[in-house]
PAVO-149552 format. One record per residue (C-alpha): x, y, z. Coordinates in steps of 0.001 Angstrom, whole numbers. Layout:
BEGIN
(r (X,Y,Z))
...
***
This chain:
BEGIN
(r (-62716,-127249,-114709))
(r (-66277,-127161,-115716))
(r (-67203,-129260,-113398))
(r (-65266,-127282,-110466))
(r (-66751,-123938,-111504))
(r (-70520,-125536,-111522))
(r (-69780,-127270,-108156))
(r (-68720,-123237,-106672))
(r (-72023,-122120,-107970))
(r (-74054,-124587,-106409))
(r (-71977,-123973,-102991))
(r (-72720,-120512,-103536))
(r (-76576,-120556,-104457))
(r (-77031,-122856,-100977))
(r (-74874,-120260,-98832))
(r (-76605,-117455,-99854))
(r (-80336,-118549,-100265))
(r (-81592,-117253,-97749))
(r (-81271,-113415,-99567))
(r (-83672,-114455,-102030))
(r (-86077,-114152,-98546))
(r (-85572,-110209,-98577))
(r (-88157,-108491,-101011))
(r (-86132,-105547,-102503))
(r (-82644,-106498,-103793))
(r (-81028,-103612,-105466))
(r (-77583,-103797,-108223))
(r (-75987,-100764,-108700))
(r (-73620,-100384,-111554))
(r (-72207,-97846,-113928))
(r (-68971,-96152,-114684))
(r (-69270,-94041,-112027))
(r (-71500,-92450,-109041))
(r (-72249,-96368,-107840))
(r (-71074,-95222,-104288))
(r (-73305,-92429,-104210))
(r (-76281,-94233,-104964))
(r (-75665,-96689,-103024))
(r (-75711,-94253,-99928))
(r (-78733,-92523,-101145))
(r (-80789,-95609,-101145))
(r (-79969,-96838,-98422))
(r (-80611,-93321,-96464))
(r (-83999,-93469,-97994))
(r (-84897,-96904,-97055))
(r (-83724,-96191,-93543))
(r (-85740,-93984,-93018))
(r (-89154,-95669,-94107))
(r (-88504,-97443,-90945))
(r (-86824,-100612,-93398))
(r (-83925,-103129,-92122))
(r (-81611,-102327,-94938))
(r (-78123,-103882,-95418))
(r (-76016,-102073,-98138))
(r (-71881,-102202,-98959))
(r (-69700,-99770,-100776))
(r (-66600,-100555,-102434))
(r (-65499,-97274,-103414))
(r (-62561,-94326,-101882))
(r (-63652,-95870,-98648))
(r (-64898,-99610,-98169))
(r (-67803,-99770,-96171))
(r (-70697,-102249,-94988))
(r (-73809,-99875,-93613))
(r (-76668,-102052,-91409))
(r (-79094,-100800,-89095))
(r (-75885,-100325,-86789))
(r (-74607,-97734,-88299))
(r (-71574,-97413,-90975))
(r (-68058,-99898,-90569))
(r (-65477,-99339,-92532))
(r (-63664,-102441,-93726))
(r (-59894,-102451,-93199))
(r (-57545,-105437,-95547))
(r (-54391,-106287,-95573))
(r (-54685,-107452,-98890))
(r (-56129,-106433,-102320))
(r (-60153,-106784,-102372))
(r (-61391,-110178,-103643))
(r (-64823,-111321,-105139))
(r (-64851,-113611,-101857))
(r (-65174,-110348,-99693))
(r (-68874,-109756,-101055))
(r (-69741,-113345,-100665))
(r (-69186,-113861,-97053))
(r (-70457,-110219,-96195))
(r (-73593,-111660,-98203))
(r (-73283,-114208,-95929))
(r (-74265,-112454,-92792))
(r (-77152,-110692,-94015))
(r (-79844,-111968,-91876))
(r (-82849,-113449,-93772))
(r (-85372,-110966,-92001))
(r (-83659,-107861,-93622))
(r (-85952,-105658,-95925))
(r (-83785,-104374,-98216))
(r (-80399,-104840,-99459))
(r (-78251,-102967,-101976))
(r (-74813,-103789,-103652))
(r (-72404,-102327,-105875))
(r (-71369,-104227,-109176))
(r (-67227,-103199,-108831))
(r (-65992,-105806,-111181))
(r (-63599,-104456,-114073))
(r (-62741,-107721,-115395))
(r (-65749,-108150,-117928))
(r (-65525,-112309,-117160))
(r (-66964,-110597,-113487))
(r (-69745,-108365,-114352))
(r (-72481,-111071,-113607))
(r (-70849,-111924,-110190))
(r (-73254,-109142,-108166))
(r (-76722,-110072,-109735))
(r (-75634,-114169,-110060))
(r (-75512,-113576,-105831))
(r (-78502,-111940,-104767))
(r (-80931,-112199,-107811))
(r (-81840,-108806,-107855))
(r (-85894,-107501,-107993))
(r (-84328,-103842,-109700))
(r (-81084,-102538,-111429))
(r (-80010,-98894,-111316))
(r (-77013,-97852,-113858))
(r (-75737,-94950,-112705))
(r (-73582,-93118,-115515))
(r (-72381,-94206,-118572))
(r (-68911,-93132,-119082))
(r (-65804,-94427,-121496))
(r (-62910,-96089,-118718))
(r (-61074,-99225,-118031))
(r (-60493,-99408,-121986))
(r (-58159,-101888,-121226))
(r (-60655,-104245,-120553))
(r (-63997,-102652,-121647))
(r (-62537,-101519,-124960))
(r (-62744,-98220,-125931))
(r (-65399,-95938,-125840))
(r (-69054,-95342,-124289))
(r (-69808,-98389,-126346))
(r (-67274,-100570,-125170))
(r (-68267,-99695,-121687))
(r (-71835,-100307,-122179))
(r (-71603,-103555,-123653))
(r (-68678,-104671,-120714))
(r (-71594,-103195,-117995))
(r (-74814,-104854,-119753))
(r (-72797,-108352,-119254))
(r (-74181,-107798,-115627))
(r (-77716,-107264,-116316))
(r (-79667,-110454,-115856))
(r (-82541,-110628,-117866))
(r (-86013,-109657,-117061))
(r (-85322,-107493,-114399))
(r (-86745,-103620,-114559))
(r (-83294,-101031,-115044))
(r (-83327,-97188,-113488))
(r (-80626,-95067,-115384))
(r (-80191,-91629,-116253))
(r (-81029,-89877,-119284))
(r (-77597,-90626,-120777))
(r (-78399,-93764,-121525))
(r (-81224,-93273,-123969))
(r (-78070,-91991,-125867))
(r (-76439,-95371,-126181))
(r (-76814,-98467,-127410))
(r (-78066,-99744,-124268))
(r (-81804,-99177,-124884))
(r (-81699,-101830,-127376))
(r (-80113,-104626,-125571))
(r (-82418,-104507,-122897))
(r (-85509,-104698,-124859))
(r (-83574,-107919,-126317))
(r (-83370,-109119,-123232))
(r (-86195,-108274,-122068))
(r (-85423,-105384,-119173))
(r (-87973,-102844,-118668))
(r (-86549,-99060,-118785))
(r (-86940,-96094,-116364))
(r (-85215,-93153,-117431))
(r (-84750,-90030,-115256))
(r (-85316,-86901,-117473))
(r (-82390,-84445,-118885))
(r (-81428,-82322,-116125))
(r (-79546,-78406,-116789))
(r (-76221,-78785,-114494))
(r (-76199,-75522,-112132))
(r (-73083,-73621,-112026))
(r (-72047,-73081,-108582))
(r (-72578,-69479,-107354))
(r (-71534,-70221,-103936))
(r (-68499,-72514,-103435))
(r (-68993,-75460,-101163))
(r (-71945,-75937,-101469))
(r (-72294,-79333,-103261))
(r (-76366,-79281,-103323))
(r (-76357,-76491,-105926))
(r (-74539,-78561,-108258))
(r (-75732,-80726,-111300))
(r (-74659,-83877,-110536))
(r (-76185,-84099,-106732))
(r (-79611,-83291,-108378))
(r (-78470,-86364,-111216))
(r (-78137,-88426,-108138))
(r (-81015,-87936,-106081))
(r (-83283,-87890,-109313))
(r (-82010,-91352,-110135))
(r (-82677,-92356,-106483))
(r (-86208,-91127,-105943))
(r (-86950,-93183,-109799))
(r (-85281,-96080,-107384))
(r (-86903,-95759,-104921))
(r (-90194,-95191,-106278))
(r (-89988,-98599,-108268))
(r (-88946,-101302,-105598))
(r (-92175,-99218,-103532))
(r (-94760,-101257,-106246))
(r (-94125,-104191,-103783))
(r (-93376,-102461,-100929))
(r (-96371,-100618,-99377))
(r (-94770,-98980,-96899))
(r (-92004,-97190,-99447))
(r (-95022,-95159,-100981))
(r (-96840,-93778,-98177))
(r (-93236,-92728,-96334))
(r (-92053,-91458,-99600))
(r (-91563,-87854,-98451))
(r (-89877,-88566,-95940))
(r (-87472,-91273,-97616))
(r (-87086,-88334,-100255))
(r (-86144,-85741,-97636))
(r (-83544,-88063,-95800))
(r (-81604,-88615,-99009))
(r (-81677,-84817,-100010))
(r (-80205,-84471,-96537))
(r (-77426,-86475,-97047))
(r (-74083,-84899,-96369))
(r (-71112,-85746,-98986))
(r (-69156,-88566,-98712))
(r (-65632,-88068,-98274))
(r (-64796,-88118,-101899))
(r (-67620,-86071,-103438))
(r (-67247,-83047,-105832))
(r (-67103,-80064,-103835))
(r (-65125,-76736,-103442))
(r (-63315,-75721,-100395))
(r (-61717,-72493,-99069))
(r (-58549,-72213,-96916))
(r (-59884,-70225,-93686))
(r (-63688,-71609,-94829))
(r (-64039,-72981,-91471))
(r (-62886,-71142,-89182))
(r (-64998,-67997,-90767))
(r (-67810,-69955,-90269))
(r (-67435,-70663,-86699))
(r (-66820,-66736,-86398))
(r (-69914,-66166,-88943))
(r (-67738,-63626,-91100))
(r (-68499,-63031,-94864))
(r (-65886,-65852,-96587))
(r (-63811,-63362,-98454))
(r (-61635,-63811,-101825))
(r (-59960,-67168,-100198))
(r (-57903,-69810,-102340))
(r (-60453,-72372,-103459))
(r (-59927,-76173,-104165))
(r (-62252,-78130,-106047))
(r (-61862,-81406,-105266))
(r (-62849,-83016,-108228))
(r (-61202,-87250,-107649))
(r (-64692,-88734,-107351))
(r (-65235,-88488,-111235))
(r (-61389,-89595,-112138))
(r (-63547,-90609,-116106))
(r (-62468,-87498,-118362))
(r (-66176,-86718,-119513))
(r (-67137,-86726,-115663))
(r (-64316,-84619,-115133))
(r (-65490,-81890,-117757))
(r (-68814,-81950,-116533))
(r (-67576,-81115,-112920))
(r (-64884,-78324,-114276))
(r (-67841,-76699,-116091))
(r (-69967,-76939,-113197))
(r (-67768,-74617,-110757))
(r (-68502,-71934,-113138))
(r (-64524,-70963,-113389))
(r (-62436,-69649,-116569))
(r (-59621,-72036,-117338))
(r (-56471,-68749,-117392))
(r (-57381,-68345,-113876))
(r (-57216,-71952,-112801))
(r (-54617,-73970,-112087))
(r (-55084,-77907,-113095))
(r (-53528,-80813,-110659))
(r (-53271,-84351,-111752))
(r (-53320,-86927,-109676))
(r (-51920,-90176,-111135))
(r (-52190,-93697,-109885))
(r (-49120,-95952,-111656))
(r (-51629,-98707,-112957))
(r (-54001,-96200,-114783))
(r (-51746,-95383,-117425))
(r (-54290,-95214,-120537))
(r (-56352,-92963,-118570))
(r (-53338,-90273,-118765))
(r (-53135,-90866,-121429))
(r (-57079,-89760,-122127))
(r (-56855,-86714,-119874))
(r (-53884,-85246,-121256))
(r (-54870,-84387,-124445))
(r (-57854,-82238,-122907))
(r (-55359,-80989,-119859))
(r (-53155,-79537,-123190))
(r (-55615,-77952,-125515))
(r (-57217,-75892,-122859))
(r (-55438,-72536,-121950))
(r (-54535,-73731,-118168))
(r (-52837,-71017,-115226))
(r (-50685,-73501,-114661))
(r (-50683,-77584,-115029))
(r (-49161,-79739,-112416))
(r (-48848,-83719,-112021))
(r (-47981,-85713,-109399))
(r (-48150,-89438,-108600))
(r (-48682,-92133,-106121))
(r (-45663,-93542,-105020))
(r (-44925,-96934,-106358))
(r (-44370,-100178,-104128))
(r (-41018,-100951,-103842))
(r (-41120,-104591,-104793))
(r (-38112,-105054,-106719))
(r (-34744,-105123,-104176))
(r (-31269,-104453,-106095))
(r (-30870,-108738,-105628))
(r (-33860,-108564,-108290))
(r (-32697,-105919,-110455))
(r (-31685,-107236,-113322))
(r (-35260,-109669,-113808))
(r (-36563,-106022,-113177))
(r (-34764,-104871,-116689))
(r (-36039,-108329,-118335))
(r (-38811,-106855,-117654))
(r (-38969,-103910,-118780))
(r (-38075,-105584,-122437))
(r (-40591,-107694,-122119))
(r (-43476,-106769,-124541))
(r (-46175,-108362,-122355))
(r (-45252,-105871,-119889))
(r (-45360,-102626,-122260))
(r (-48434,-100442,-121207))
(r (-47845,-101502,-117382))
(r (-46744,-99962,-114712))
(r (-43525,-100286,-114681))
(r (-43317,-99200,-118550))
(r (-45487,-96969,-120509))
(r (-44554,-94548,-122671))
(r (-47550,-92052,-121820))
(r (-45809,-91522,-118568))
(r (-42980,-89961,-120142))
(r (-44935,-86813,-121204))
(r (-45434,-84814,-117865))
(r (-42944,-83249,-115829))
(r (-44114,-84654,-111991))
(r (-44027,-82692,-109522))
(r (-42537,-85364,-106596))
(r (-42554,-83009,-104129))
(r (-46220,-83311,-102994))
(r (-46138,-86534,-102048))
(r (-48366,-85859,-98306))
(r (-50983,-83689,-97293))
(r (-48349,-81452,-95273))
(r (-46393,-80943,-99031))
(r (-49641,-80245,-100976))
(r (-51356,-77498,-98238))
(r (-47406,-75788,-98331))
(r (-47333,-75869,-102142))
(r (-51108,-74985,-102788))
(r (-51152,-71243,-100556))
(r (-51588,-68045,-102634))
(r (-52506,-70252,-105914))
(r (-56170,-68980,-106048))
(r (-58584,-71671,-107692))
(r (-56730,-75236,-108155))
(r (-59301,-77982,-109783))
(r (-57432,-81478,-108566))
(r (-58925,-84206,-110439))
(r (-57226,-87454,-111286))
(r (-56717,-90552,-109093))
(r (-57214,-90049,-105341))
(r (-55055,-92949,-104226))
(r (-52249,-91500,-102248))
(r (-51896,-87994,-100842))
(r (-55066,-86967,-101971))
(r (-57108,-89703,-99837))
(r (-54804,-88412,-96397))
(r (-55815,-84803,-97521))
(r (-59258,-85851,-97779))
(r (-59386,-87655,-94665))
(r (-57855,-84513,-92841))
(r (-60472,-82983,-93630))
(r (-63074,-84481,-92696))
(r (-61419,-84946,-89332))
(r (-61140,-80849,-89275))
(r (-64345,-81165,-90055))
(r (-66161,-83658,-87224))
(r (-64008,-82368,-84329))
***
């Protein structure tokens, strides 16, 4: 086995050689906001003028070139081999290339930096999630997330995580620090408008520190920073971002009325990490009796119910609603009774298909589509939706962005 695993690497190292041609080679990782980042740096490189080859694996899958944006369809479940053979095609004359550490399983948090041998690192957030197989905690996450950090090489984070054990293991292993500084989250005095919020200035803060280090070997990044930096403040949302809409929103604006006292949506899935949740609630600036609070859960993500409920129930919620992807249905009646074996099954307990914390919340099964949630959300007011946006939420979400562009 040894010998088969050493003989992949060495495959590997000679397919993908010709990267360690292209002078800036950017890892982003973090519990959350990789996407983001991603998109920022690439926006800013683009416009310096750079060939810059970049590849998100978040809500939406995408590979962005020179070309433009391509979203990548499967008929399967994403696989490490994916970001290989993407790497693949990279041509050797690109200046700049960026791409997002998405491994969970800990085993997989060297696979990004092993491939391209990055020149910089940027950690994004630091958050507690995936305690399954981080282990629980900020601290569990941190040390799951340094696993991909190869030594040496220079690290842009936020201020969080000069409040973490991080600090330490990279002067261990010898990664030089840039920290962004603290920055006050705004509170959002007019809804929709995602540029007055916190996080967005967290974001382009941690790009610009980015950006400004991979420009010590890259003349060209310095003397076009103003420009790089205006492209990426520019930036529109992706279609998962934090940001609060009004029913009727667009339609006053193409009549350029005064948006009166509308129901508002914050759409909050991008941050589906209970501290990044908070953080976004608090940000909108709204009371919690005149909010009502919808859950979004995925079947798989079981512990992290389990996190968010105990916040959902201490705070003094208009009303609380849950609803759910719907589950494949893998298991015909021929298979029902392995299905109950199952189900008995200890090494099954905490799965899917049994976990107690799922038992706890009354679902609400009849938003299941985007034409069920628009019918059930009129004349609620504020609703904060936060959770997992697999499902309804991603139609919704693409809906709107169609209402949007047309």
């Amino acid at each position: 086995m040894g010998k088969l695993n050493l003989g992949k690497k060495l495959s590997a190292a000679r397919e993908l050689c010709h990267l360690e041609k292209i002078p800036i080679r950017v890892v982003v990782t973090g519990s959350r906001g990789k996407s983001a980042l991603t998109r920022l740096l690439r926006q800013g490189f683009s416009a310096c003028g750079l060939s810059v080859y970049a590849r998100i694996t978040g809500v939406v899958p995408r590979e962005l070139s020179p070309l433009g944006e391509r979203v990548i369809r499967r008929r399967s479940p994403a696989h490490i081999r994916e970001t290989r053979w993407w790497l693949s095609q990279v041509p050797a004359d690109a200046n700049a290339l960026v791409v997002e550490n998405s491994a969970v399983a800990p085993e997989l948090q060297s696979f990004a930096s092993d491939l391209i041998h990055p020149t910089l690192v940027v950690w994004t957030t630091l958050r507690a999630d995936h305690v399954e197989a981080w282990g629980p905690g900020r601290e569990g996450a941190a040390r799951t997330l340094f696993r991909g950090v190869p030594p040496g090489v220079p690290v842009a984070g936020g201020a969080e995580l000069a409040r973490s054990p991080l600090p330490r293991l990279f002067e261990e292993n010898g990664n030089p620090l840039y920290l962004v500084p603290d920055i006050v989250p705004d509170i959002v005095t007019r809804p929709g408008k995602a540029e007055e919020t916190g996080h967005k200035k967290e974001n382009l803060a941690l790009a610009e520190l980015a950006y400004s280090l991979c420009g010590v070997d890259a003349p060209q990044i310095s003397t076009l920073r103003s420009e790089a930096m205006a492209a990426m403040a520019s930036l529109p949302p992706d279609l998962a971002d934090f940001r609060i809409l009004r029913e009727g929103q667009r339609q006053r604006q193409r009549e350029r009325q005064d948006v009166g006292q509308d129901d508002e949506l914050a759409v909050a899935f991008s941050a589906n990490d209970l501290e990044s949740t908070r953080n976004l609630f608090a940000e909108t600036g709204w009371s919690f009796e005149e909010t009502t609070l919808l859950y979004h859960h995925r079947p798989d993500r079981g512990a992290r119910l389990g996190e968010f409920l105990s916040w959902i129930r201490e705070c003094p919620w208009r009303d609380v609603v849950f609803t759910r992807a719907r589950q494949p249905r893998i298991f015909s009646p021929l298979f029902s009774p392995l299905f109950s074996l199952l189900r008995r099954d200890s090494m099954f307990r905490g799965s899917m298909f049994c976990n107690p914390t799922l038992r706890n919340p009354i679902w609400n099964d009849a938003i299941d589509d985007p034409a069920s949630f628009r019918a059930w959300r009129g004349g609620r007011g504020r609703v904060f939706a936060c959770g997992n946006v697999a499902g309804w939420p991603l139609e919704f979400l693409k809906e709107i962005a169609s209402s949007f562009t047309n």
